[in-house]
ZAGULUM-435784 format. One record per residue (C-alpha): residue number from 1; residue in three letters; x, y, z negated. Coordinates in Angstrom, 2 decimals, padded with zeros to 5 digits. Last residue first. Layout:
N
NUM; ala; X; Y; Z
...
This chain:
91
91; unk; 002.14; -024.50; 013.80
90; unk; 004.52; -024.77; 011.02
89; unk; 003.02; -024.53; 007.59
88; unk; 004.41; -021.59; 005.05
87; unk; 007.83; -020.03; 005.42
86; unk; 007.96; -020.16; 001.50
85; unk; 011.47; -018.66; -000.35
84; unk; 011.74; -016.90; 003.02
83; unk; 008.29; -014.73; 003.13
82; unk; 008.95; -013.92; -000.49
81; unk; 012.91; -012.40; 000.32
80; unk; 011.14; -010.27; 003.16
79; unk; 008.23; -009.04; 001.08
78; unk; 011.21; -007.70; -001.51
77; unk; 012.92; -006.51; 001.12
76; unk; 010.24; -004.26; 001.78
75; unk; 010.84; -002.11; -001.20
74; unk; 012.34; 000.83; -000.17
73; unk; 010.08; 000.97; 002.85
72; unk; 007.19; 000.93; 001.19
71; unk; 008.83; 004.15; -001.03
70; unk; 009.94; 005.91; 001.81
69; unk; 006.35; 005.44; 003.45
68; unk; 004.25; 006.68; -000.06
67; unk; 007.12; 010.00; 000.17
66; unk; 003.61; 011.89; 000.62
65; unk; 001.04; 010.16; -000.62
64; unk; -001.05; 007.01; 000.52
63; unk; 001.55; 004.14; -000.50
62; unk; 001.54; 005.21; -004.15
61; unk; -002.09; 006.15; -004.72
60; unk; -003.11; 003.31; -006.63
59; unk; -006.22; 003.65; -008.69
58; unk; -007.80; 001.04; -006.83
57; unk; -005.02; -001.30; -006.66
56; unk; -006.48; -004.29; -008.55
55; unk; -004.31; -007.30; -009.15
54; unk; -006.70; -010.60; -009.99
53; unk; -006.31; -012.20; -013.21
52; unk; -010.15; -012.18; -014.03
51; unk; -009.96; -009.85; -016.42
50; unk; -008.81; -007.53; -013.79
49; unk; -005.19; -006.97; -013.19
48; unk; -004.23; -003.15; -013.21
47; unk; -001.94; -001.63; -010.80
46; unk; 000.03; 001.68; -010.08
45; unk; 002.23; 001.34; -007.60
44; unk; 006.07; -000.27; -008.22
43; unk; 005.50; -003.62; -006.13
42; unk; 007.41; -005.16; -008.75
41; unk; 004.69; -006.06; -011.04
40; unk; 002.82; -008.00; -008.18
39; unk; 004.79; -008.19; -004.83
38; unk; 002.46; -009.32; -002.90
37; unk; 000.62; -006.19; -002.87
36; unk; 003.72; -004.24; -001.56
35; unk; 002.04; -004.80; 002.31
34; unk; -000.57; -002.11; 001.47
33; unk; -003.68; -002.25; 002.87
32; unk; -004.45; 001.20; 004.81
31; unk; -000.69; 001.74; 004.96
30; unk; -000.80; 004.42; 007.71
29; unk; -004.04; 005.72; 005.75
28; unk; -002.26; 008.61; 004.29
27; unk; -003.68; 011.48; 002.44
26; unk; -002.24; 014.73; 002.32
25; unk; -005.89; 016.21; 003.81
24; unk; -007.56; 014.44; 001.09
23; unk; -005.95; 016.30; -001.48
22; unk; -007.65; 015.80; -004.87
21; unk; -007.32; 011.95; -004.41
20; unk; -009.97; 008.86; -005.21
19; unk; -009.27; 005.70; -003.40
18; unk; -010.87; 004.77; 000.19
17; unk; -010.79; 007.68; 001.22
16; unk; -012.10; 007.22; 003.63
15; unk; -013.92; 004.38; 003.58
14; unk; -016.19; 004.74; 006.91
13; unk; -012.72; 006.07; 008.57
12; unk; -013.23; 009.05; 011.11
11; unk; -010.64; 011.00; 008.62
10; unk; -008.03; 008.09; 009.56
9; unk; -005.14; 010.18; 008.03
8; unk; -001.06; 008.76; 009.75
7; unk; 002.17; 009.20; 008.33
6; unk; 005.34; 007.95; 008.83
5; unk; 004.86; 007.33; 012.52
4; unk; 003.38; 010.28; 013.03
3; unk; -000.33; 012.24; 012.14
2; unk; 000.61; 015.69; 011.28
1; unk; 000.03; 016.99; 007.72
């Protein structure tokens, strides 16, 4: 694929890839660290939470394959209606 604005491999990258794939050249670092995290259980990737409680993405590929920037996109909102329930500290 051709780097764009919907897609975007960082082959140069010391991490990359920085999850395990079969088809590095479809791979797509445009959402190196994905904005759905906050989302938990909604986020619709393919999480596990650690023992410790903490989400872990690692086997995630959702954001870095093709159609991964549709499906951000589709659930962006959701970030949008977090960031209003708590605007967090004015400066």
């Amino acid at each position: 694929m051709e780097n764009s604005s919907r897609f975007f491999c960082n082959k140069d990258c010391e991490y990359f890839p920085c999850h395990k794939t079969a088809d590095p050249d479809s791979f797509n670092c445009l959402f190196c660290y994905c904005p759905l995290y906050a989302l938990g259980p909604k986020c619709g990737g393919n999480y596990r939470i650690l023992p410790n409680g903490v989400k872990s993405c690692e086997d995630c590929l959702v954001p870095h394959r093709p159609g991964g920037y549709e499906h951000v996109l589709s659930r962006i909102g959701g970030i949008i209606e977090l960031a209003a329930e708590d605007p967090g500290e004015e400066p």
